[in-house]
ROSE-4610 file (N, C-alpha, C; in Angstrom, 1 decimal, always signed):
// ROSE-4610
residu = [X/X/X/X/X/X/X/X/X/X/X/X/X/X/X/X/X/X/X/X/X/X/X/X/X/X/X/X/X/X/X/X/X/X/X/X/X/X/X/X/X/X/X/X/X/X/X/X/X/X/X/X/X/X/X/X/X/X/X/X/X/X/X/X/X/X/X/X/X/X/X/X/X/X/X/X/X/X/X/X/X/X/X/X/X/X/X/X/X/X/X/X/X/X/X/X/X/X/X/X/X/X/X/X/X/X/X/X/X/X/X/X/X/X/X/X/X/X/X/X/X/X/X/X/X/X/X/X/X/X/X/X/X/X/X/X/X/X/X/X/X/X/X/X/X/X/X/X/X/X/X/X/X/X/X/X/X/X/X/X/X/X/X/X/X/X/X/X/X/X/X/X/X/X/X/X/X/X/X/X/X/X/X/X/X/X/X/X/X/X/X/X/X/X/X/X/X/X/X/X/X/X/X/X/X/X/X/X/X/X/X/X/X/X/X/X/X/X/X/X/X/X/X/X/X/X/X/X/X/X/X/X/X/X/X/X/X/X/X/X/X/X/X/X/X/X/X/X/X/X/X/X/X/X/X/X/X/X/X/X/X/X/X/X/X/X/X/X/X/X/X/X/X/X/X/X/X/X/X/X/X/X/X/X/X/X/X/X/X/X/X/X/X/X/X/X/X/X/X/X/X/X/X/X/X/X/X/X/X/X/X/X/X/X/X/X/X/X/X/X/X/X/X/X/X/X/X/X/X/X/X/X/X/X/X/X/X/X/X/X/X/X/X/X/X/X/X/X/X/X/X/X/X/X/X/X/X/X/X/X/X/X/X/X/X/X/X/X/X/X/X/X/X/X/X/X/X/X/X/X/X/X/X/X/X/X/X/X/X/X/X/X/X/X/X/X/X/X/X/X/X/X/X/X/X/X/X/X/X/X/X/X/X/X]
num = [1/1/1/2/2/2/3/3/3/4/4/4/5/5/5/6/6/6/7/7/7/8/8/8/9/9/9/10/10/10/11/11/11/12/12/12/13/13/13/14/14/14/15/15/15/16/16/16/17/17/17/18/18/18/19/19/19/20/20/20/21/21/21/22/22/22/23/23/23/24/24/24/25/25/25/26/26/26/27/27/27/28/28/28/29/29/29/30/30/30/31/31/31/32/32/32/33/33/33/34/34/34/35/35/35/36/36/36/37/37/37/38/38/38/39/39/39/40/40/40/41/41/41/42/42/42/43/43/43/44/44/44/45/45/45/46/46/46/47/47/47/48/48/48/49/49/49/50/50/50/51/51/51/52/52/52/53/53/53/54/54/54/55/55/55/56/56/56/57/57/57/58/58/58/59/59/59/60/60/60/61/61/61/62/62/62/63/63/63/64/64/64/65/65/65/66/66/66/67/67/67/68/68/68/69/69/69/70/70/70/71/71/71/72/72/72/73/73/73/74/74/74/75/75/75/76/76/76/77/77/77/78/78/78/79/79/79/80/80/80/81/81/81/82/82/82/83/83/83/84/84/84/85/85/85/86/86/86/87/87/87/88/88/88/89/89/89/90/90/90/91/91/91/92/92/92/93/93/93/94/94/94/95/95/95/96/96/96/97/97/97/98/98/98/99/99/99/100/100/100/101/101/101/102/102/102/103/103/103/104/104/104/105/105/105/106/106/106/107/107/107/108/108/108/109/109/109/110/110/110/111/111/111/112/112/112/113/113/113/114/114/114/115/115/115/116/116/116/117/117/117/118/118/118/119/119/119/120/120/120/121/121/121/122/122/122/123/123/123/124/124/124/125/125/125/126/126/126/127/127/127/128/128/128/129/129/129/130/130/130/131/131/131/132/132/132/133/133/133/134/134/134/135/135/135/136/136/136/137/137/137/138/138/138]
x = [+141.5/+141.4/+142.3/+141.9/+142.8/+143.3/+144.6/+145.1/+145.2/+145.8/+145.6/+146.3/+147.9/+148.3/+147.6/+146.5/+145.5/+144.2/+144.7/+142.8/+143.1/+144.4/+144.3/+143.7/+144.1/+144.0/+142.8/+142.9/+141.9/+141.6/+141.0/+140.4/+140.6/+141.2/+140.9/+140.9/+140.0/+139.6/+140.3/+140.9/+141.3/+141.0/+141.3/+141.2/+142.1/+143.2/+144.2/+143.9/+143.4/+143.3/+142.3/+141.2/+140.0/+140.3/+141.3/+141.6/+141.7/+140.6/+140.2/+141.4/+141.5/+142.7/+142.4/+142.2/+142.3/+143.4/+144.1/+145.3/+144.4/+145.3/+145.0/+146.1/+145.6/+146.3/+146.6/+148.2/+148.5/+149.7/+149.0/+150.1/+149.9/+150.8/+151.3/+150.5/+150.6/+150.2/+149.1/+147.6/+146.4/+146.1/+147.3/+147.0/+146.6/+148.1/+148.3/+147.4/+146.4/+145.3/+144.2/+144.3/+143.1/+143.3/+145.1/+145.4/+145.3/+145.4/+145.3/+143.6/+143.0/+141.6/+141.2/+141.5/+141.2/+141.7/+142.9/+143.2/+143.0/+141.7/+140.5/+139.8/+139.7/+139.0/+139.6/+138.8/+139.7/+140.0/+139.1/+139.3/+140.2/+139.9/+141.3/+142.8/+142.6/+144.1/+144.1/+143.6/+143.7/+143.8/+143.2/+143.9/+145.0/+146.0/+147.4/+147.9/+147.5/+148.6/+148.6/+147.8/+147.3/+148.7/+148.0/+148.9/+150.5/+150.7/+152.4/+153.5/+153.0/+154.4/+153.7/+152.7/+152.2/+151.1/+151.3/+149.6/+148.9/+147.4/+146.1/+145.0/+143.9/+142.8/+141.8/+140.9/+139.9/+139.0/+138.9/+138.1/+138.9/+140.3/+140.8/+141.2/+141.4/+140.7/+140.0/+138.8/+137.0/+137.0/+138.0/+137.7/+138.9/+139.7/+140.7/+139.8/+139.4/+138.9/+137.6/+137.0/+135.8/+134.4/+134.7/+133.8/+133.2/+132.4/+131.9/+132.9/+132.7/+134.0/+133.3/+132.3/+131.7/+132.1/+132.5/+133.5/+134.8/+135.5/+136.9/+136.9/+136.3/+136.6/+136.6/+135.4/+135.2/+136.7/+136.5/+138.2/+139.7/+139.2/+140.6/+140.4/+139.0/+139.5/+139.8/+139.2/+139.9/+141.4/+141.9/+143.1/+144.0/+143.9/+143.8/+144.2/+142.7/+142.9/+144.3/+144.7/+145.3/+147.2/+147.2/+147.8/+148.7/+147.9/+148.6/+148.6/+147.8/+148.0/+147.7/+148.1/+148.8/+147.6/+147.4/+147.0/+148.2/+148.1/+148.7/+147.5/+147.4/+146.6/+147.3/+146.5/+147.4/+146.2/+147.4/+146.4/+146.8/+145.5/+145.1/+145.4/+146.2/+146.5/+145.2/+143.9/+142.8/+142.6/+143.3/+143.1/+142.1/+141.8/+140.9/+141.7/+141.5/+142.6/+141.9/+142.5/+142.0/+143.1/+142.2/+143.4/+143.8/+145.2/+145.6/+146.2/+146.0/+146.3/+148.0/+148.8/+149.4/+149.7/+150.2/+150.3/+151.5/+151.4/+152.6/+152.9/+152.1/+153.0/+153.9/+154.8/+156.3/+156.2/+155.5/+155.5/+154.7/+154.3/+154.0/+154.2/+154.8/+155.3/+154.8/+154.9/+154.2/+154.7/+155.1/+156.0/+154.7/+155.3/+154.3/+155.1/+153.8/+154.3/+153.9/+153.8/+153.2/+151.4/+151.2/+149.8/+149.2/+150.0/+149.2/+150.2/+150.1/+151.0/+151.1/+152.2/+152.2/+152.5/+151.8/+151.9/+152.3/+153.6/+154.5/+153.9/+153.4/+153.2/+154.3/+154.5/+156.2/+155.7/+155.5/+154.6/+156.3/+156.0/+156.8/+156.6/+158.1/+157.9/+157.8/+156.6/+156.2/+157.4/+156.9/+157.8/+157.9/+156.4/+156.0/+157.3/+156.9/+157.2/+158.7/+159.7/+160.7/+161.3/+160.7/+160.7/+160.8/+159.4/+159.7/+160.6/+161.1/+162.0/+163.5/+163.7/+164.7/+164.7/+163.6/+163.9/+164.0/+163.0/+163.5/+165.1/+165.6/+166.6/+168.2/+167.7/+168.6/+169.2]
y = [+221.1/+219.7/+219.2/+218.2/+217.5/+216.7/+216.5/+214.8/+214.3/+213.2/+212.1/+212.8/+213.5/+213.8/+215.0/+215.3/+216.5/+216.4/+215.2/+214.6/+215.4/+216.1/+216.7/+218.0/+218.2/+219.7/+220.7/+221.9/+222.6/+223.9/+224.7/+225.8/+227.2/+227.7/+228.8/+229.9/+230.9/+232.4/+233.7/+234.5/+235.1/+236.6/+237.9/+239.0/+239.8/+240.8/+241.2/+242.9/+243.5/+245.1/+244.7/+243.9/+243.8/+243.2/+242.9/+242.0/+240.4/+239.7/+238.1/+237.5/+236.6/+235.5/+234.4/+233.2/+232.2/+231.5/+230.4/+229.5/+228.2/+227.7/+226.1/+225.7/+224.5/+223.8/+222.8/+222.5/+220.8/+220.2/+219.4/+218.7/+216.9/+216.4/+215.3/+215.2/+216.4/+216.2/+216.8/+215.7/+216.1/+217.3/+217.2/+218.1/+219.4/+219.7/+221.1/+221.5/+220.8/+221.3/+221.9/+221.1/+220.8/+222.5/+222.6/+223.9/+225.4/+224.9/+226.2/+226.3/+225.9/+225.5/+226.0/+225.9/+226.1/+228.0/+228.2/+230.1/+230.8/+230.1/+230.9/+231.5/+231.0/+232.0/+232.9/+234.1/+235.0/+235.1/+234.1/+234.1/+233.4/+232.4/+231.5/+232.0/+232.6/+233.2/+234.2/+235.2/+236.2/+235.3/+234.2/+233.4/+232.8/+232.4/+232.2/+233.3/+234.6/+235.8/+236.2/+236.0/+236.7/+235.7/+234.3/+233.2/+233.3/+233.6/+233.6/+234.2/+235.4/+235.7/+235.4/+235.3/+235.0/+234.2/+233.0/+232.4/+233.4/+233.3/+233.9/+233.0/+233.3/+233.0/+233.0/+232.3/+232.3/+233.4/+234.2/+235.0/+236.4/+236.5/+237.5/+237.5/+236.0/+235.9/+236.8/+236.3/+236.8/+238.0/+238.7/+240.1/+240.7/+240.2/+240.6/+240.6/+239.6/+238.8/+239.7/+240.2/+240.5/+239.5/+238.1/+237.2/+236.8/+235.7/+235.0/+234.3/+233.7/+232.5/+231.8/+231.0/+229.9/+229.6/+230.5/+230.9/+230.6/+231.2/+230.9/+229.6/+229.0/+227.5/+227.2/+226.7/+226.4/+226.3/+227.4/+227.9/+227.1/+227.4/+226.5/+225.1/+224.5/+222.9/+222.6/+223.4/+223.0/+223.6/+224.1/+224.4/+223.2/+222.9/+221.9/+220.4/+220.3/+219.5/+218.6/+220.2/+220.5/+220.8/+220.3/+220.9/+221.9/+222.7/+224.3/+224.8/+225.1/+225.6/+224.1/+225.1/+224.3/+224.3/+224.2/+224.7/+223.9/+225.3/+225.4/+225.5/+224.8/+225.4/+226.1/+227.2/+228.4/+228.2/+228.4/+228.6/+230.1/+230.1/+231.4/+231.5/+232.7/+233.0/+232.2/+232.5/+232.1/+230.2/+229.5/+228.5/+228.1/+229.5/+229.0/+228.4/+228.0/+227.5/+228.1/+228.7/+228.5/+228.0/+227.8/+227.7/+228.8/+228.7/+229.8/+228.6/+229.5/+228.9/+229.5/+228.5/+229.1/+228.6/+229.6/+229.0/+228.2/+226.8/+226.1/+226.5/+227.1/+227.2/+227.9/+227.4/+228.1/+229.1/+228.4/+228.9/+228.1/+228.7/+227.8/+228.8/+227.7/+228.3/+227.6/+228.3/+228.3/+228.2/+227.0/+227.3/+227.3/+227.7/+227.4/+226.3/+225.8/+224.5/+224.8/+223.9/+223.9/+223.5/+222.6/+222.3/+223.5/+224.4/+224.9/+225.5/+225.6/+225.9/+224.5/+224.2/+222.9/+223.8/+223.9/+224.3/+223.1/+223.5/+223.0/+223.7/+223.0/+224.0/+223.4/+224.3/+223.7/+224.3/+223.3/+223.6/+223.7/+224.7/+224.7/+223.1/+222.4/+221.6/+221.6/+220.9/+221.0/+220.9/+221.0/+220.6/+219.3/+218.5/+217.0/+216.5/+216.8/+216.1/+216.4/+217.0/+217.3/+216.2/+216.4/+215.5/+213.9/+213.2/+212.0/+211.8/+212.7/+212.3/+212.7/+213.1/+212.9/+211.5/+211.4/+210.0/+208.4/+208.8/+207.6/+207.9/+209.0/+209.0/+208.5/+208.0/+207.5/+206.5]
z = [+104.9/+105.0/+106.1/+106.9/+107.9/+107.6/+108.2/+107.9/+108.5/+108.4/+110.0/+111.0/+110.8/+112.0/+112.3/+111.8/+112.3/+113.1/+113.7/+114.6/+115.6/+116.7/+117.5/+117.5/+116.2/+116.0/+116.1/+116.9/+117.4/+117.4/+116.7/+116.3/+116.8/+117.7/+118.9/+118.0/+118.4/+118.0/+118.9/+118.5/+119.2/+118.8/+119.4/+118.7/+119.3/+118.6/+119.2/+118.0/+119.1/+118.6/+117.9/+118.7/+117.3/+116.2/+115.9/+114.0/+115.4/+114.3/+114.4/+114.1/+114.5/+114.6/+114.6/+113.5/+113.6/+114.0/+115.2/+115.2/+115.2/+114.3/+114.8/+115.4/+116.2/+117.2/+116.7/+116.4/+115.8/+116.6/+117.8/+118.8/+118.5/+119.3/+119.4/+120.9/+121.5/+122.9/+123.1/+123.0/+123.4/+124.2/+125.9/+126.8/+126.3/+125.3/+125.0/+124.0/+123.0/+122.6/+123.9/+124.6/+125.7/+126.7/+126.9/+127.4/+126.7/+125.5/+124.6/+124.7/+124.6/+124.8/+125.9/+127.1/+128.4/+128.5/+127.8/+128.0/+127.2/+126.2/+125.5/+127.0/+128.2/+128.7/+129.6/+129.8/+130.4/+131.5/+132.3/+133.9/+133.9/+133.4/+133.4/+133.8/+132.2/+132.2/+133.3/+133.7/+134.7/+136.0/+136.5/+137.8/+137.6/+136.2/+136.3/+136.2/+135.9/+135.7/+137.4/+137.8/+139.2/+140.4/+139.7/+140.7/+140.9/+139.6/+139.3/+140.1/+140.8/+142.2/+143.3/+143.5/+144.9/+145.1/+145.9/+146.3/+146.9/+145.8/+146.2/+147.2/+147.3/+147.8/+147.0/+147.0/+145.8/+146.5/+147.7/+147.7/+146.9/+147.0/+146.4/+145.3/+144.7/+142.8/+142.4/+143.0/+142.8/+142.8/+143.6/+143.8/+142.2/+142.5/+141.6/+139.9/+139.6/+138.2/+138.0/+139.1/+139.0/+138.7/+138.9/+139.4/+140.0/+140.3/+141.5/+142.1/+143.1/+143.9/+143.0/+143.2/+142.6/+141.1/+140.2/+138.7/+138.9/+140.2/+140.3/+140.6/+141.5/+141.8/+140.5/+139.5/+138.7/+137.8/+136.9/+136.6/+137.5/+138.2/+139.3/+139.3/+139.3/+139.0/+137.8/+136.4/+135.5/+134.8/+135.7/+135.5/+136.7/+137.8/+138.7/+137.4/+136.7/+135.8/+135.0/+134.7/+133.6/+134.1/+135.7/+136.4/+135.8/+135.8/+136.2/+136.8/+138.0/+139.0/+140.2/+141.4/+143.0/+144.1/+145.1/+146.6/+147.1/+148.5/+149.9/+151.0/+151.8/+153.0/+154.0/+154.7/+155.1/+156.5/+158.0/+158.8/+159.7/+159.8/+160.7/+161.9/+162.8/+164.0/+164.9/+164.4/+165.3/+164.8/+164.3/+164.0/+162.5/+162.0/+160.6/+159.8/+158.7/+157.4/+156.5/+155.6/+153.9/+153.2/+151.6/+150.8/+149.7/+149.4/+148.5/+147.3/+146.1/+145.0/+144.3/+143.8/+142.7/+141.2/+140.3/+138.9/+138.9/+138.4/+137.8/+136.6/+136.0/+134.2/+134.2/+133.7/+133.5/+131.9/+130.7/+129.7/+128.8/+127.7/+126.7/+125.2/+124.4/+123.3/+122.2/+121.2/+119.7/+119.3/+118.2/+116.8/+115.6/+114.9/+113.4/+112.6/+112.3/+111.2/+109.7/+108.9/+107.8/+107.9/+109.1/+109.1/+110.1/+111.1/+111.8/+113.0/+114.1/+115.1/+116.0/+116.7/+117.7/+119.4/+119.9/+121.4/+122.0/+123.1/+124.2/+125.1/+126.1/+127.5/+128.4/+129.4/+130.3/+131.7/+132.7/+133.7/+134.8/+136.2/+137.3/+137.7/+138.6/+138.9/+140.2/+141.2/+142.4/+143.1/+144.9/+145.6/+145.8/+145.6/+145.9/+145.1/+143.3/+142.4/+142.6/+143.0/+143.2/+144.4/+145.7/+146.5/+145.6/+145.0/+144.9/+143.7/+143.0/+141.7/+142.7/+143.7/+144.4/+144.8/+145.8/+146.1/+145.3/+143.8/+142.7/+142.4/+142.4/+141.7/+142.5/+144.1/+145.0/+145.1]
């Protein structure tokens, strides 16, 4: 049964060595149902594990993940979303540009409660957002 502080709360299935895993999700912070939600999938997660020491390319995602580009975008705007991951545009000796992606998530941690688990996600902080919280802070 739910209680009121349980309207966030959210279901995820997991399987670790094949034994099923129910967690539920019970935040204060919509996001982090919304994020636990989002690294139910596996491309997902495999384009922040991939992003985390180095900006990629969504064509070497694709290759890495074993998907389509058209998947990785996908995957990338809603991680984008959710900002967890970055773009940089990167140009080419010959003048081409692409973009490369990286992960912001720093971490996300689980405690258990009595109604369920509460996920904290703790995202890297940009260079932007560094920049203008310098300059508020002058």
């Amino acid at each position: 049964m739910e209680s009121a502080g349980q309207s966030q709360a959210l279901r995820l299935g997991y399987s670790i060595k094949n034994l099923p895993l129910q967690i539920q999700v019970v935040s204060e912070d919509p996001d982090a149902a919304a994020v636990a939600a989002l690294l139910e999938d596996d491309t997902a997660r495999r384009i922040l594990l991939e992003t985390r020491t180095q900006p990629m390319s969504a064509e070497t995602l694709s290759d890495r993940c074993g998907v389509s580009p058209s998947t990785v975008y996908r995957r990338i705007e809603d991680l984008r979303e959710h900002d967890l991951i970055e773009s940089q545009t990167r140009l080419e000796e010959d003048g081409h540009h692409y973009e490369v992606f990286s992960a912001t998530l720093e971490q996300i941690v689980i405690n258990a409660t009595d109604d369920g688990f509460d996920v904290k996600v703790t995202r890297e902080e940009s260079m932007a957002d560094r920049f203008s919280r310098l300059v508020e802070e002058m």
